[in-house]
N, C-alpha and C positions, 0 to 999 in steps of 0.2 A: 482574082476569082470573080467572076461572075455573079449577077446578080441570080437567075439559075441556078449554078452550082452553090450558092449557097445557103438557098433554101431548101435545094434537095440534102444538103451538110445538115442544116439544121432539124430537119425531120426523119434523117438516120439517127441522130443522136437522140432524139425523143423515143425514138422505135426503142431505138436498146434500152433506157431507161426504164421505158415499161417492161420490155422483158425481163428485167434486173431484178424489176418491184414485186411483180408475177412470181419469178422465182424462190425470191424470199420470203413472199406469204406463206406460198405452198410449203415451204421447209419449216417456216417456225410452228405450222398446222401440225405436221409431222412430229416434231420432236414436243409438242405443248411449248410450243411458245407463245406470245401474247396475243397472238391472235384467238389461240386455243384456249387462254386462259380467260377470257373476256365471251366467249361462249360457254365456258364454264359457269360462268358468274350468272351468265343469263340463266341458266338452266341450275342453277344450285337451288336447293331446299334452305332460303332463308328464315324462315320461321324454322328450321329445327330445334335450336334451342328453348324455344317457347311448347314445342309441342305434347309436353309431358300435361300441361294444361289442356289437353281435350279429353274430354270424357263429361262425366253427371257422378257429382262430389255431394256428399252428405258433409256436413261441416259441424263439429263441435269443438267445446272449449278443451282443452287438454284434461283429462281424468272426468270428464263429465257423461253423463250415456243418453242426455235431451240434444236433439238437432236446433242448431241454432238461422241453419241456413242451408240450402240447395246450389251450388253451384253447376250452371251448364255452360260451356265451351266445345264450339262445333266447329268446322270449317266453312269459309264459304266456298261458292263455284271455283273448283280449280286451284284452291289451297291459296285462292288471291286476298284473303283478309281473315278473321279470327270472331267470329261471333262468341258473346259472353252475356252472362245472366243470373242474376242473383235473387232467388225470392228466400223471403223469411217465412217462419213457420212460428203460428200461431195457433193453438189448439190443434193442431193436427193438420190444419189448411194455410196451403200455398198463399203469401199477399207479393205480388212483385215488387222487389226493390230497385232493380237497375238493369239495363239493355245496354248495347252498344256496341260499337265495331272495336278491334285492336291492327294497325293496316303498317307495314314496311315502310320506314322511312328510308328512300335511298342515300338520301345526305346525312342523315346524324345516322345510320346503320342499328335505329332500334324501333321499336313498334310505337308510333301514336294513338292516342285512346283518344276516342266522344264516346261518354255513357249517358243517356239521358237517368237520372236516377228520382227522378217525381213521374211516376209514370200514370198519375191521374191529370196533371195541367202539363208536365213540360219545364215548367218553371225554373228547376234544379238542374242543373250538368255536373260532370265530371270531366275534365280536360286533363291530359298529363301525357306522360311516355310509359313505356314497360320497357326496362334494360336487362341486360345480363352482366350479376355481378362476376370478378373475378373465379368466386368460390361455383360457379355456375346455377346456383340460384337468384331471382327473378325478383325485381325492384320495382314496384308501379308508385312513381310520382306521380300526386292526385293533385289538381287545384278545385275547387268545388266553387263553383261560381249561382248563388241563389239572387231570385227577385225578392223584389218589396214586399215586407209584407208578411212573408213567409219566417220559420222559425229556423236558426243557425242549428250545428251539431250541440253548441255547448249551452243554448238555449236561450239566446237573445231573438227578439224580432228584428228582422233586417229593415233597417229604412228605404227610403223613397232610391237612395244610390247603387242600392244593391250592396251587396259581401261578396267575399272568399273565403275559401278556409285551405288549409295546406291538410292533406292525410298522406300517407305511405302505407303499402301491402309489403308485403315481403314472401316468398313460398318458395319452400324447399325441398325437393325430393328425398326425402327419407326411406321412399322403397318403391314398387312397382305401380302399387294402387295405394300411396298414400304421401300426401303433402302436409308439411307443418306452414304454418301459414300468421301473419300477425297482419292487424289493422290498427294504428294510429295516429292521434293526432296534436296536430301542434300548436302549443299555447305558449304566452310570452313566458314562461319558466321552463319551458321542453315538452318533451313528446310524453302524451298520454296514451293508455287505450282508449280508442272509437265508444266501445260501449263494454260492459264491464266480462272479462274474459280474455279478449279480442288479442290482445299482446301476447297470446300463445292459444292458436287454434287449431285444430287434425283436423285434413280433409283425406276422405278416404271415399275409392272410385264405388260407386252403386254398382255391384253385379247385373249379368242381363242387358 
């Protein structure tokens, strides 16, 4: 064979192969095959299971009728991340607690958290994840990472090195407009409540 004929051999065979390939995109588009399914993915509402968390939550201790706290959770541009907010109420007035995004991780498949929660210096964060248990309630591992200087959850002043502290949320839907909810944290004999209540909290959606 020819040197000719066998480049024109050679790019016959490449021809049909693409037609080959062509044709079985188009077919597996057709029936949901992986092509179809991988455009799905793009376009799926991954934050669903998280999104029973949007609204403006009145928060109290379980049998108690004083507000302990305000919770707001909104969306951002395009449902691309999870805006969140927490003031406490004292005397009637709003003091901010904590800011911060909740954003999709495509590799571990749960949402990342930065909260800044010193919202006068900065100084305090909140770092962790928000998963979704089995039972399809919502698991925020917290690390709390503080400056020098400043005073820990369980009351020490943190040195020149800085601290951590480990907390956990937990929140459950119990009904349409209302979440049970707990805040703890961990000491070297186990988990406490945050502050005193905190291990059994009702959030319930603010009408309006």
């Amino acid at each position: 064979m020819s040197h000719m004929n066998q480049s024109f051999f050679r790019l016959l065979i490449l021809y049909v192969w693409l037609l080959c390939c062509t044709a079985s995109r188009i077919a597996a588009q057709e029936r949901g095959g992986p092509d179809s399914a991988a455009k799905d993915v793009k376009t799926a509402d991954l934050y669903a299971p998280y999104a029973f968390l949007i609204g403006e939550w009145d928060v109290k201790a379980e049998g108690d009728n004083d507000l302990v706290a305000v919770q707001r959770v909104r969306w951002g541009p395009n449902k691309s991340y999870m805006w969140y907010a927490v003031v406490l109420l004292s005397d009637g007035h709003e003091e901010p607690h904590l800011e911060g995004m909740l954003m999709w991780n495509g590799v571990h498949r749960n949402l990342d958290m930065l909260f800044a929660i010193d919202l006068n210096s900065g100084r305090v964060q909140e770092q962790g994840t928000i998963s979704v248990a089995p039972d399809g309630s919502l698991v925020r591992e917290i690390t709390a990472i503080y400056s020098a200087g400043l005073p820990k959850s369980g009351g020490q002043t943190v040195g020149p090195e800085g601290a951590t502290g480990h907390f956990r949320q937990t929140y459950k839907q119990i009904g349409p407009d209302k979440i049970q909810t707990s805040v703890m944290r961990q000491t070297k004999t186990g988990w406490v409540a945050s502050f005193p209540g905190s291990d059994k909290l009702i959030m319930t959606r603010r009408s309006g």
